[in-house]
C-alpha positions in Angstrom: -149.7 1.6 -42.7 -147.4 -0.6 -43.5 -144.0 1.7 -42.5 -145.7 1.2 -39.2 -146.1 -2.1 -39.3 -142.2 -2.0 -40.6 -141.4 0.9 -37.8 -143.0 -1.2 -34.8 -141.3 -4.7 -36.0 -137.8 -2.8 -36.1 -138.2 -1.1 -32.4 -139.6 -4.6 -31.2 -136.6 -6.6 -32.8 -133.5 -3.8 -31.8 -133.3 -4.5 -28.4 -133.2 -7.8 -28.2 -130.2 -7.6 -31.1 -128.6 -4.9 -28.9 -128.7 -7.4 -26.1 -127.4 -10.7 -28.2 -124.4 -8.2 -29.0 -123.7 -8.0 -25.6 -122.8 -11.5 -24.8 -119.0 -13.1 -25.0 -119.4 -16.4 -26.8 -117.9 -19.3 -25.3 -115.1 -19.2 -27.8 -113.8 -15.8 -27.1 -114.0 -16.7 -22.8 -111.7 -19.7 -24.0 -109.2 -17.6 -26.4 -108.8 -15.0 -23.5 -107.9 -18.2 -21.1 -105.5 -19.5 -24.0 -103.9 -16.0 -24.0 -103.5 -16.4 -20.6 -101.7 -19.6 -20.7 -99.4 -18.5 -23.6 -98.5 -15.7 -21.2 -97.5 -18.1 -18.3 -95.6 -20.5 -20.3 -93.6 -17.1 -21.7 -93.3 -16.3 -18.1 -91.8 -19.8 -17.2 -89.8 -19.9 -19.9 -87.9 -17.0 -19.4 -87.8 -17.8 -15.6 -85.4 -20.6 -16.3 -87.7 -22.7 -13.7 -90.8 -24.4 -14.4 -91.3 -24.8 -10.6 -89.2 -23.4 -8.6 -87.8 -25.0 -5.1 -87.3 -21.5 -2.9 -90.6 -20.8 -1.7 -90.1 -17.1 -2.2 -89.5 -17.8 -5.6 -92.5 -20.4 -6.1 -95.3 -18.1 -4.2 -94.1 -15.9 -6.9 -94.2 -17.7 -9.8 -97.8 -18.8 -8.4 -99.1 -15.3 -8.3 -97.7 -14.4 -11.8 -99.6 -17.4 -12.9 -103.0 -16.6 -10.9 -102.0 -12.6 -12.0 -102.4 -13.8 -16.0 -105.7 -15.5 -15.2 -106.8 -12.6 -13.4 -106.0 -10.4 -16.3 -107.7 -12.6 -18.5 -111.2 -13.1 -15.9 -111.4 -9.1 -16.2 -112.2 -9.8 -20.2 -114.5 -12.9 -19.6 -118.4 -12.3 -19.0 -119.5 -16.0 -20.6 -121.4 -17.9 -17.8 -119.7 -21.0 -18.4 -116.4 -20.0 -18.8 -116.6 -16.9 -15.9 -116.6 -19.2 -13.0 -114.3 -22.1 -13.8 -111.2 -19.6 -14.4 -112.4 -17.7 -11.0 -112.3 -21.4 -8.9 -108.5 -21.6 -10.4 -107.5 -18.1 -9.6 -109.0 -19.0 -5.8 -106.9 -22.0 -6.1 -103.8 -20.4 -6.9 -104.5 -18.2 -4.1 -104.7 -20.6 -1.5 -101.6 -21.8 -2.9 -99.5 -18.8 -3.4 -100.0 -18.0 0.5 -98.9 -21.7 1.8 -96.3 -20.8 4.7 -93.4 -22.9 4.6 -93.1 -22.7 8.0 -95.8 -24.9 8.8 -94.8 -27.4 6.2 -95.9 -30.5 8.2 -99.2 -29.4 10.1 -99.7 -27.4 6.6 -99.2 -30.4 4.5 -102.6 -31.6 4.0 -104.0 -28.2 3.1 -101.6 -27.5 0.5 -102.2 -31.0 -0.9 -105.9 -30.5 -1.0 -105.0 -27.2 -2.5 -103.0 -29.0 -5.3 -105.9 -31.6 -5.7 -108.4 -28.7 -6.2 -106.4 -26.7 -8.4 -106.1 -29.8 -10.7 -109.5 -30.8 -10.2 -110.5 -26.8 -11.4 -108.3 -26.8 -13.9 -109.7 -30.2 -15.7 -113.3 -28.8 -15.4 -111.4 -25.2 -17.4 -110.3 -27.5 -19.7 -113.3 -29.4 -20.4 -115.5 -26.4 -20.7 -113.3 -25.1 -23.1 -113.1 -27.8 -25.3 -109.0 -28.5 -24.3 -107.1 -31.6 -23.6 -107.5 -33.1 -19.7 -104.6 -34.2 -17.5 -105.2 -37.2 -15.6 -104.5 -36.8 -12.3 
């Protein structure tokens, strides 16, 4: 009797162990965004231009940047983390595709672009525990 009591427990208890296992703590979410960083800043470096003033050469650094988040987004599931490295990749999209050519009836969107992308990456920051800049 009481190997089936024992036998029962252990079925009740393994799949809701299984499914803990499953879960990316918010830690891991925020090394694979810090991985990500460390891969932009080697990217900049070797560059020679933090940002660049050809626009060719800006929309690509911008979608080498939003390519190492992307990367990273692929290997984060955490809830938390998940949807405030998606809201910076959208920003850097919206960036990356700015057409100089409309640089004066463009203007405001791109600023508002800029705005949000700081404004997303703060709340990245904050959720994983990193310093803020002010804006």
């Amino acid at each position: 009797m009481k190997r089936r009591i024992a036998a029962v427990f252990l079925v009740t208890l393994l799949p809701l162990g299984m499914a803990a296992c499953g879960s990316q703590s918010k830690a891991d979410a925020c090394k694979e965004v810090q991985a990500a960083r460390q891969s932009i800043a080697q990217a900049v470096v070797s560059s020679g231009q933090a940002l660049p003033t050809d626009p060719t050469a800006a929309a690509e650094q911008l979608s080498k940047i939003a390519d190492a988040y992307k990367d990273a987004s692929k290997k984060i599931s955490n809830d938390e983390v998940k949807p405030a490295v998606d809201k910076v990749i959208a920003d850097l999209e919206k960036m990356k595709n700015f057409d100089p050519a409309s640089a004066l009836s463009g203007a405001a969107d791109y600023m508002a672009a800029v705005g949000d992308l700081a404004t997303h990456q703060n709340e990245l920051n904050s959720v994983c525990g990193l310093p803020t800049s002010s804006n």
